[in-house]
MIVO-910664 format. One line per field, with one value per residue (C-alpha): residue number from 0; residue in three letters; x, y, z. Coordinates in steps of 0.1 Angstrom, whole numbers. Example, Ala and Ser with C-alpha at 12.3 -4.5 7.8 and 13.67 -1.06 7.14 Angstrom:
<pts>
nr <- 0:1
rest <- ALA:SER
X <- 123:137
Y <- -45:-11
Z <- 78:71
</pts>
This chain:
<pts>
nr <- 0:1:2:3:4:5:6:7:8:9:10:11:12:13:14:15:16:17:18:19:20:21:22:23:24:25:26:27:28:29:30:31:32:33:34:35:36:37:38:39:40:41:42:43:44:45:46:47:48:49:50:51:52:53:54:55:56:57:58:59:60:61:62:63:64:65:66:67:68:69:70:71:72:73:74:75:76:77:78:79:80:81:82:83:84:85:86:87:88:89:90:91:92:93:94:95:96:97:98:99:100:101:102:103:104:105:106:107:108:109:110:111:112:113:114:115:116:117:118:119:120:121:122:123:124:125:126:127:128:129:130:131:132:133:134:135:136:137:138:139:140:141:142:143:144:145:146:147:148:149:150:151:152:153:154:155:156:157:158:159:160:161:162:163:164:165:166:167:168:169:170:171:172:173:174:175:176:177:178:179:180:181:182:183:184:185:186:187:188:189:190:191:192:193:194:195:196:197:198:199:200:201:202:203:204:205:206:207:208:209:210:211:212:213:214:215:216:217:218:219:220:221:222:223:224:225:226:227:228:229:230:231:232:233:234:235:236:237:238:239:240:241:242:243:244:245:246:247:248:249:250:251:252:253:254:255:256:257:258:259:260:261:262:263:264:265:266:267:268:269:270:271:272:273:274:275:276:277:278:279:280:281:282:283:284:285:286:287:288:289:290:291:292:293:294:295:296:297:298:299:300:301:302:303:304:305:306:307:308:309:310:311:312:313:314:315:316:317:318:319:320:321:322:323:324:325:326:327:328:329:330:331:332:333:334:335:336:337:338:339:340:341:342:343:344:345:346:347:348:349:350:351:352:353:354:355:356:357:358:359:360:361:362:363:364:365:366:367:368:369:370:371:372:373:374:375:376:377:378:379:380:381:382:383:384:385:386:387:388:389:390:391:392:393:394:395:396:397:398:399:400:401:402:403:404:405:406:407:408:409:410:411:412:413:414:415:416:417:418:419:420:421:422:423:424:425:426:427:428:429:430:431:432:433:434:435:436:437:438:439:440:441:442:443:444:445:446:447:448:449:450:451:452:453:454:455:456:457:458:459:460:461:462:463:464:465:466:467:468:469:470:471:472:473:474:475:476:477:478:479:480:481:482:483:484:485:486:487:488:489:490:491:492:493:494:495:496:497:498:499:500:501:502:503:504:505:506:507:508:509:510:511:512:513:514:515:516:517:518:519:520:521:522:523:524:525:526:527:528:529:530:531:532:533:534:535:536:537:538:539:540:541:542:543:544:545:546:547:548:549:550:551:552:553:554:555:556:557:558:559
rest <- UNK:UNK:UNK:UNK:UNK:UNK:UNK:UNK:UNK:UNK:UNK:UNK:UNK:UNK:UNK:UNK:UNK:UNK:UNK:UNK:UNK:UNK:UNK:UNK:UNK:UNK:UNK:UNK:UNK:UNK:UNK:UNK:UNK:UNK:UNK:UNK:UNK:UNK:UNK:UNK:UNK:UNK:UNK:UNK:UNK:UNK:UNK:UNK:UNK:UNK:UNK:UNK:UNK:UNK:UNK:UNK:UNK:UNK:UNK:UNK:UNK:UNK:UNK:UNK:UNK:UNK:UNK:UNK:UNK:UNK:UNK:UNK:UNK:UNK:UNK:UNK:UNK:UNK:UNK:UNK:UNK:UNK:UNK:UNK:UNK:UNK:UNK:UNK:UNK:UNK:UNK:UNK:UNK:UNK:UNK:UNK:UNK:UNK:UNK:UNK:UNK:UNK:UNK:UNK:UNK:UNK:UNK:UNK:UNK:UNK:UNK:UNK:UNK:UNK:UNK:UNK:UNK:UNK:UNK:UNK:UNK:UNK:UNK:UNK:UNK:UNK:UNK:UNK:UNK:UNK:UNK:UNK:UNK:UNK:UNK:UNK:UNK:UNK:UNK:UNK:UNK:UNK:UNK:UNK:UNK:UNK:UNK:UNK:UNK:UNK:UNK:UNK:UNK:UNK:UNK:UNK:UNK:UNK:UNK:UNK:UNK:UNK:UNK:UNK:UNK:UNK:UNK:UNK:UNK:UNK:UNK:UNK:UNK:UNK:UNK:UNK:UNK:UNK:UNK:UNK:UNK:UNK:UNK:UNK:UNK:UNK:UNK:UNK:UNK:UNK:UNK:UNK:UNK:UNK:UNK:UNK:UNK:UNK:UNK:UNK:UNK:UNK:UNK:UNK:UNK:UNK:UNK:UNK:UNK:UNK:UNK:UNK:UNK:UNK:UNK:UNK:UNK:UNK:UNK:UNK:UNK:UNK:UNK:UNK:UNK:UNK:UNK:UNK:UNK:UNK:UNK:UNK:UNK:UNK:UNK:UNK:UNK:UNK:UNK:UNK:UNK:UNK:UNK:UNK:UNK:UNK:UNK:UNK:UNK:UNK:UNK:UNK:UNK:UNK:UNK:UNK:UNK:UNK:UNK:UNK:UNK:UNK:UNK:UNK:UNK:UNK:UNK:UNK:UNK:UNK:UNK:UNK:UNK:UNK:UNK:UNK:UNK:UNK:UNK:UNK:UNK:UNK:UNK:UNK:UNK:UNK:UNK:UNK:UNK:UNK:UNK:UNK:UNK:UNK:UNK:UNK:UNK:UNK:UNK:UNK:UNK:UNK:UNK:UNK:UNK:UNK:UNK:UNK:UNK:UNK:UNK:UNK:UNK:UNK:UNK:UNK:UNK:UNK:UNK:UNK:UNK:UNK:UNK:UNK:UNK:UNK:UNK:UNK:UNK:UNK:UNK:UNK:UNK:UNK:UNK:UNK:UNK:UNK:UNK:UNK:UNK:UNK:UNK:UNK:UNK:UNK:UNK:UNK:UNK:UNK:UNK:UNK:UNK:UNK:UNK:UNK:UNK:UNK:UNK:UNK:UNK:UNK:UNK:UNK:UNK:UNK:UNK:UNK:UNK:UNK:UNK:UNK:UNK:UNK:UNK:UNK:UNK:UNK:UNK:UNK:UNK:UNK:UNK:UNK:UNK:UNK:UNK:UNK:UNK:UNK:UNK:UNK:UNK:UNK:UNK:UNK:UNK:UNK:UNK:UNK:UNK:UNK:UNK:UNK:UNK:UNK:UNK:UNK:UNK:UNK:UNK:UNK:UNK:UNK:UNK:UNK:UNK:UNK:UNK:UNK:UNK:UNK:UNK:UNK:UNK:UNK:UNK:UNK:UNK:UNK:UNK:UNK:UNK:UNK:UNK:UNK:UNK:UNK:UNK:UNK:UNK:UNK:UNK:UNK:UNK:UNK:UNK:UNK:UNK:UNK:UNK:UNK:UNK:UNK:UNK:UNK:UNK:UNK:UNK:UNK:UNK:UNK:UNK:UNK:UNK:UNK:UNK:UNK:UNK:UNK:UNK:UNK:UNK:UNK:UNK:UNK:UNK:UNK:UNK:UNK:UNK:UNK:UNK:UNK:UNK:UNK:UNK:UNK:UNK:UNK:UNK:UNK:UNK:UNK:UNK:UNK:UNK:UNK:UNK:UNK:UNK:UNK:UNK:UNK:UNK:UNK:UNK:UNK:UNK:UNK:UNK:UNK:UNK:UNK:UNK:UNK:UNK:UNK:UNK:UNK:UNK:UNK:UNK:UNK:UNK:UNK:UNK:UNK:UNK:UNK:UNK:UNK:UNK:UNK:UNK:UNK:UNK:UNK:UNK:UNK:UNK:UNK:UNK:UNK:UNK:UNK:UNK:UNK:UNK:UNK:UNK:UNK:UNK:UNK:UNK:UNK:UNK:UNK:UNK:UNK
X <- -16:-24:-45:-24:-53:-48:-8:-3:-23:-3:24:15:4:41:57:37:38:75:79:57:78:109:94:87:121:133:110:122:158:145:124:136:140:109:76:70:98:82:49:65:77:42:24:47:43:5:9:28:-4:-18:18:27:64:50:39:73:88:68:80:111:103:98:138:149:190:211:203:170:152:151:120:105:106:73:79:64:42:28:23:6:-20:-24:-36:-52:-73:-83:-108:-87:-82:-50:-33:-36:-20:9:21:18:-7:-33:-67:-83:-82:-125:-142:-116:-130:-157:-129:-116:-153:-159:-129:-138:-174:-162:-141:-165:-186:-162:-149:-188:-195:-162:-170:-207:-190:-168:-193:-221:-188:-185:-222:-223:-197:-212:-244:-228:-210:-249:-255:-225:-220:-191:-163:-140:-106:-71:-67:-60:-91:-129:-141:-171:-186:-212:-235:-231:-197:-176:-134:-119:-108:-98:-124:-126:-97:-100:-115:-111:-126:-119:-149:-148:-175:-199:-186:-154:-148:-162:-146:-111:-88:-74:-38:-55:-71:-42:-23:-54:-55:-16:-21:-49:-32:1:-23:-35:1:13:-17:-27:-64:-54:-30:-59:-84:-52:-57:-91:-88:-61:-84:-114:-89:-76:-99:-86:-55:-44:-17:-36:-57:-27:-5:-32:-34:4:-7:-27:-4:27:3:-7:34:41:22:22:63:53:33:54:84:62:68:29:36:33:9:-17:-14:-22:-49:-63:-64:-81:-109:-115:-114:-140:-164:-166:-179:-172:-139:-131:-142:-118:-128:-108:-79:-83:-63:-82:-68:-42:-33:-42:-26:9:-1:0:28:47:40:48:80:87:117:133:135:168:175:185:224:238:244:208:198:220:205:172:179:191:164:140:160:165:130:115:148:155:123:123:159:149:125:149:172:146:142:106:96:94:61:32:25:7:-33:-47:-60:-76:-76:-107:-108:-84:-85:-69:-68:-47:-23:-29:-2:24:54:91:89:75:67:54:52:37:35:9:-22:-18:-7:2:17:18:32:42:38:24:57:62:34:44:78:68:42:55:91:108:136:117:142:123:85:72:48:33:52:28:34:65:45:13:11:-12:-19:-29:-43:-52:-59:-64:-83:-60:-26:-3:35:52:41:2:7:20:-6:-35:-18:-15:-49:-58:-41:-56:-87:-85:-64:-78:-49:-38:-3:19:51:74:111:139:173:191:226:227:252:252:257:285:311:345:376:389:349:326:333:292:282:246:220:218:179:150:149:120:129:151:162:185:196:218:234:240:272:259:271:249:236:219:203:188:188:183:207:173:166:200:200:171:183:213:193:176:212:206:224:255:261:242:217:211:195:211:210:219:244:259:242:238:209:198:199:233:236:265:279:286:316:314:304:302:322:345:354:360:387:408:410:444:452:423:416:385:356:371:343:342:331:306:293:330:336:302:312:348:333:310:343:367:340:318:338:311:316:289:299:282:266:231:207:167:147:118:100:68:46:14:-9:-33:-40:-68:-47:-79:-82:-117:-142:-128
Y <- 140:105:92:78:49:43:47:12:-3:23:8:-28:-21:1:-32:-56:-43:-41:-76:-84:-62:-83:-114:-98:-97:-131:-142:-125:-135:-174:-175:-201:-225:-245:-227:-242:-222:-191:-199:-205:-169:-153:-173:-155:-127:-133:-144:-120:-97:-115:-112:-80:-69:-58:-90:-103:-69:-81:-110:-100:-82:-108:-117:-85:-82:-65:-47:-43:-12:17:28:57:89:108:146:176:181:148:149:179:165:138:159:187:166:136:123:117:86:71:59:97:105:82:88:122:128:152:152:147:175:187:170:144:115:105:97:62:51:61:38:14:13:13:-15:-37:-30:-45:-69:-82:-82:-106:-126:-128:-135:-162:-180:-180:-196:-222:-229:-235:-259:-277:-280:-297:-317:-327:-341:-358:-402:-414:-428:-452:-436:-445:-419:-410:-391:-398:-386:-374:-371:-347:-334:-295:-293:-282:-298:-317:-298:-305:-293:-286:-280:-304:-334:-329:-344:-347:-331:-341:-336:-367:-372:-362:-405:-405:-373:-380:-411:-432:-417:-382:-393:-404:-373:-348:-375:-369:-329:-329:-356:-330:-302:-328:-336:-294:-291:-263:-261:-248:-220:-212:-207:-185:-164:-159:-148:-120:-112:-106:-86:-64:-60:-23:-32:-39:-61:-85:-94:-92:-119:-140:-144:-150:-179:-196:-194:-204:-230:-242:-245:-258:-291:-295:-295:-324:-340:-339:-349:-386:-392:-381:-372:-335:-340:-359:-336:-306:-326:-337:-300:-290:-312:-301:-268:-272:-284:-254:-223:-198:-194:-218:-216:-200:-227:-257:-262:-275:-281:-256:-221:-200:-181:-213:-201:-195:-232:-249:-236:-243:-275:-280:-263:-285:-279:-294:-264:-257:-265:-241:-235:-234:-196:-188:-211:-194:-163:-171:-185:-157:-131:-151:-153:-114:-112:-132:-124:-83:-74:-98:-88:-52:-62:-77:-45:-21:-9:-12:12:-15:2:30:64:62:70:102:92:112:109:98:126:157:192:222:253:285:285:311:296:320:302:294:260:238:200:179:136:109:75:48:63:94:131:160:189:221:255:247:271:262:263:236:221:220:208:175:170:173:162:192:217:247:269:251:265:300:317:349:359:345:311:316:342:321:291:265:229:198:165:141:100:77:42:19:22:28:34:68:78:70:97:123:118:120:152:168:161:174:210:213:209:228:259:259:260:260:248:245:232:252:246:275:276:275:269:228:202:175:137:128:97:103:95:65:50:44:20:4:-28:-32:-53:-86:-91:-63:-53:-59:-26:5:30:55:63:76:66:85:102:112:83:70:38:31:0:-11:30:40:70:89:84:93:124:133:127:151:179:181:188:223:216:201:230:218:247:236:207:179:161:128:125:92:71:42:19:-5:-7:0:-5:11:33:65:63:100:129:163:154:134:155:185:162:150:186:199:219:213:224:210:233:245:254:232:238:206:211:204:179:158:163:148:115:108:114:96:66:58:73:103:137:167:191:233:239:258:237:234:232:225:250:243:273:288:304:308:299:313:322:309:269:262:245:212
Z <- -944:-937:-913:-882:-881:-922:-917:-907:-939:-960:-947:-957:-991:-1003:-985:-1002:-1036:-1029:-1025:-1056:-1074:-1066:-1077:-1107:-1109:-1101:-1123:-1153:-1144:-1143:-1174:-1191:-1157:-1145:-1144:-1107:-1097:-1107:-1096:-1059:-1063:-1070:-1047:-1021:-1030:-1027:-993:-986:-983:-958:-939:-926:-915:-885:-873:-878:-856:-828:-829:-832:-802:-783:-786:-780:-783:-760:-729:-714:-724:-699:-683:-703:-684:-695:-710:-691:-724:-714:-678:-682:-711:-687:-658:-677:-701:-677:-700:-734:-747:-732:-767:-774:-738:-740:-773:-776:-809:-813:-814:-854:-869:-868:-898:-904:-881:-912:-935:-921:-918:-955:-966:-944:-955:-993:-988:-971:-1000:-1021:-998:-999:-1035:-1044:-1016:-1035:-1069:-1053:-1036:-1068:-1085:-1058:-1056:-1090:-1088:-1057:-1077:-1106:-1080:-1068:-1098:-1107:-1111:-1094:-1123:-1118:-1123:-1113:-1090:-1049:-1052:-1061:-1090:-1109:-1135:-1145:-1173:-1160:-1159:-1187:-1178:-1157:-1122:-1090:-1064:-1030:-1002:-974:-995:-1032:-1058:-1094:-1116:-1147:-1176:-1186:-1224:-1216:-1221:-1254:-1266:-1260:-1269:-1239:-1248:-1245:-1213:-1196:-1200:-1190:-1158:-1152:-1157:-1127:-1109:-1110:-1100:-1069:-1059:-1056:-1038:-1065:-1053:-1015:-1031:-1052:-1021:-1004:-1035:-1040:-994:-1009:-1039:-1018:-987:-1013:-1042:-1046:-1055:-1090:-1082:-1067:-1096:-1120:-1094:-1098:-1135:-1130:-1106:-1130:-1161:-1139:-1125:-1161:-1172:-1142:-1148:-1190:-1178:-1153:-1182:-1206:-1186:-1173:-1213:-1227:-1262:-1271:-1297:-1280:-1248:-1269:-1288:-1255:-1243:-1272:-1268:-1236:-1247:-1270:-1243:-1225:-1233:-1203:-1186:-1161:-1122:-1106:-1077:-1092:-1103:-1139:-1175:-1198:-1175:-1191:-1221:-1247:-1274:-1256:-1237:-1270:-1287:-1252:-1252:-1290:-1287:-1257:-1245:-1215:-1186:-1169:-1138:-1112:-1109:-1073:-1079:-1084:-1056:-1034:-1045:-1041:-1007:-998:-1008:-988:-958:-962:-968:-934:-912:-917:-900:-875:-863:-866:-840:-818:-822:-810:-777:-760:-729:-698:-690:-704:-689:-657:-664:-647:-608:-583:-545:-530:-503:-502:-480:-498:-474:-474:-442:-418:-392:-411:-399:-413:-421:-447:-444:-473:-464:-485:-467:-485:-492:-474:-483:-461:-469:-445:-452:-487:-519:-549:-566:-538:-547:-587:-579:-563:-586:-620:-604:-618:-605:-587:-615:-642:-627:-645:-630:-613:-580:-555:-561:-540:-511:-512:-491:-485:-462:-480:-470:-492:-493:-519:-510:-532:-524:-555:-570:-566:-601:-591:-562:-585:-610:-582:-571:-602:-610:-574:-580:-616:-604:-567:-583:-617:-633:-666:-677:-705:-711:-731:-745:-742:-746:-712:-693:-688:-682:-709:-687:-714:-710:-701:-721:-712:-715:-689:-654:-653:-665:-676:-659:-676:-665:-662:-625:-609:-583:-589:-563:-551:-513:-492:-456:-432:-442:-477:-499:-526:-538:-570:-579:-613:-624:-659:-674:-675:-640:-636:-646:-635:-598:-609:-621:-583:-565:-557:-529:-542:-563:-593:-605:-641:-662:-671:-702:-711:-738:-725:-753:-730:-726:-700:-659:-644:-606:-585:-554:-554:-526:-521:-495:-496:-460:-474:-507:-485:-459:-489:-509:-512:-483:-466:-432:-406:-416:-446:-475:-508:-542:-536:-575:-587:-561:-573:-608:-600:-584:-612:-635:-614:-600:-629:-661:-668:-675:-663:-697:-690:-720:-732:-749:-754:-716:-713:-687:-668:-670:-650:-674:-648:-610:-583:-552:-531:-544:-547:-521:-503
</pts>
């Protein structure tokens, strides 16, 4: 299995030699149109190593379309890892991976430490290449040329080349004047002058960065001899087409040719790279290149808009949580004592940085911390007998969710517990939408609050609510009737904000028949508002639950 740290380079590399393969393609399918056309293409897909689609997700990401994403609820699973193992690595908490399997953390430092090795000895090779053309460069005469740039000329070097990226400068050898009629000269002149205008020797440095990035890859090193004989084409066609005469170009290139004797620095661009042999019958054969038809323009237009635009508007189309997992807290002091009032009553209140909790059970306890129905706890029997009084308070004062997470932590640690979350199949009701669609309209900006509350006579508002927070609020009706679960099967994103203009008081005064005091199915009667007010459905059904469960607990919680 692969890595989840080498996953995202795995990634890159299928998606890179994917595109390379496509300009393969094109290429073939414009062979007999102008080499500069095909040269674009593989110099694209060079760069395109040094691109990856998911820098253009993110910022696709950054214009996302549509609704704004609902908050993420966090699973039991990971509520639990988040109290139980305090100390993990928070990337690890929040998206839910395991820990490397034992033995397995050596093997992204061995890669990484082989391809720094590699990484280091191109970087070497390049740079003895370039100091060897600097050093040639130290010795060479200035020439008067007609050219935009200064030239050179110098005993150690072997043919003319365009050096250097921010201020070139033609190189040229020191009998290259005596060697080659003025004819000859002017069309070797016009071939570097060509390389000077396409700006040949910055594409070449943008190479030579993806050679050295990723010298393990094959590819790489085979797209770049297609860069220089593309390159090579490319200007013999400008040369030819300025009216040099085939004959004398190819003489001219021969000359040259037989001045050096190594292959030319991959440093400059110059007029002796290429297959030579293929060079000279090319530009014997001359032939004047096509030009591209509208169709294949089109075409090509379009496979580089699919190319740039597809991940960037699968960015935009994905939905991003509007905030991580809460890290693991504790409270700065806390008291955790068994009750020996033995009364009736409960109280649990959490007002700022204070907790107090009196009378309560540990299934009490559970409940408000994990924010789960009390059906949805397993455990032994005395986490309903048991009871205990709680005090706790925190310095900083903190969200809702920072006050659960400090009192998880506080119970794991006071009762010793150990939890796990497990997933059954059990009787649920499945949020769905109603027939004739649903009656909310979206938020058109993220909410900076969310709430839900009640009045006085029981009706409900929500304001900026998610579906997830939705249903979550349903599942906890125990009193309205609603003993099971709820799932959301709505399919619908984003913040919706409405009133629920029911009561369990009003429900019961406009029943059929009704008379004052009369009993009321308040289940049915809450599922009947949210079909009649909001266009959703609560649908009984069995389906997977997720179960918080005590594996173990000391009845007597450990020393305050």
């Amino acid at each position: 299995m692969i890595s989840t740290q080498l996953q995202p380079l795995v990634n890159h590399l299928w998606q890179s030699t994917a595109v390379a393969a496509v300009a393969g393609l094109l290429t073939l399918a414009l062979k007999n149109n102008r080499a500069h056309i095909r040269y674009c293409l593989w110099l694209a897909a060079s760069l395109k190593f040094l691109i990856p689609f998911s820098l253009l997700l993110a910022v696709g990401n950054r214009f996302p379309l549509g609704a704004p994403a609902a908050a993420v609820q966090p699973t039991l699973s990971a509520m639990i890892g988040q109290a139980a193992r305090p100390l993990a690595a928070p990337s690890q908490l929040a998206l839910g991976t395991a820990a490397p399997a034992p033995g397995a953390s050596w093997i992204p430092a061995a890669i990484f430490a082989v391809w720094a090795a590699g990484f280091f000895a191109v970087a070497v090779f390049w740079w003895a290449r370039w100091r060897a053309v600097r050093k040639a460069l130290s010795g060479a005469s200035p020439v008067e040329l007609p050219l935009q740039i200064p030239a050179m000329a110098s005993p150690a070097f072997s043919e003319p080349g365009v050096f250097g990226v921010f201020h070139p400068v033609l190189l040229v050898p020191a009998g290259i004047f005596s060697r080659l009629a003025p004819p000859e000269l002017e069309a070797i002149l016009r071939h570097e002058l060509c390389h000077l205008r396409r700006r040949d020797h910055l594409s070449a440095a943008l190479h030579m960065l993806v050679e050295a990035l990723f010298w393990f890859h094959p590819l790489v090193w085979w797209i770049g001899a297609r860069l220089v004989e593309e390159r090579e084409r490319a200007c013999d066609e400008a040369v030819l087409q300025l009216g040099s005469d085939p004959e004398v170009y190819a003489e001219g290139i021969l000359k040259i040719c037989e001045l050096r004797l190594e292959a030319p620095s991959p440093c400059v661009a110059g007029v002796g790279g290429a297959n030579l042999k293929k060079r000279i019958t090319a530009i014997m054969t001359h032939r004047e290149p096509l030009d591209l038809s509208f169709a294949k323009q089109v075409a090509l237009g379009a496979a580089t808009a699919l190319a740039m635009l597809t991940p960037i508007v699968i960015g935009m189309a994905q939905t991003r949580p509007s905030a991580e997992p809460a890290a693991p807290l504790y409270f700065d002091a806390a008291s955790v004592q068994v009750d020996r009032s033995y009364s009736s009553g409960s109280h649990s209140h959490h007002r700022g940085t204070q907790l107090e909790m009196t009378n309560v059970t540990l299934r009490d306890c559970l409940q408000q911390a994990y924010s789960i129905a009390d059906n949805r706890i397993l455990g032994p029997a005395w986490i309903d007998s048991e009871r205990y009084d709680i005090t706790a308070k925190a310095v900083a004062d903190g969200e809702k969710d920072q006050h659960l997470l400090r009192l998880q932590s506080l119970l794991k640690e006071r009762f010793q517990m150990v939890l796990h979350s497990e997933t059954r199949q059990a009787p649920v009701y499945e949020l769905v939408v109603a027939k004739n669609g649903p009656k909310l309209k979206p938020e058109k900006a993220v909410p900076e609050s969310w709430g839900i509350n009640s009045d006085e006579a029981g009706r409900f508002t929500f304001t900026a609510v998610s579906m997830a927070q939705v249903v979550k609020w349903l599942g906890r009706q125990k009193r309205f009737g609603l003993d099971r679960p709820v799932i959301d099967k709505t399919g619908l994103t984003g913040f919706y904000s409405f009133n629920l203009t029911w009561s369990v008081e009003d429900a019961a005064a406009s029943a059929p028949g009704a008379t004052p005091g009369a009993s009321l199915d308040q289940g049915a009667a809450l599922m009947a508002a949210f079909s009649e007010e909001l266009g959703l459905k609560l649908e009984p059904r069995k389906g997977p639950v997720e179960f918080l469960v005590v594996d173990h607990a000391e009845k007597v919680p450990t020393a305050n």
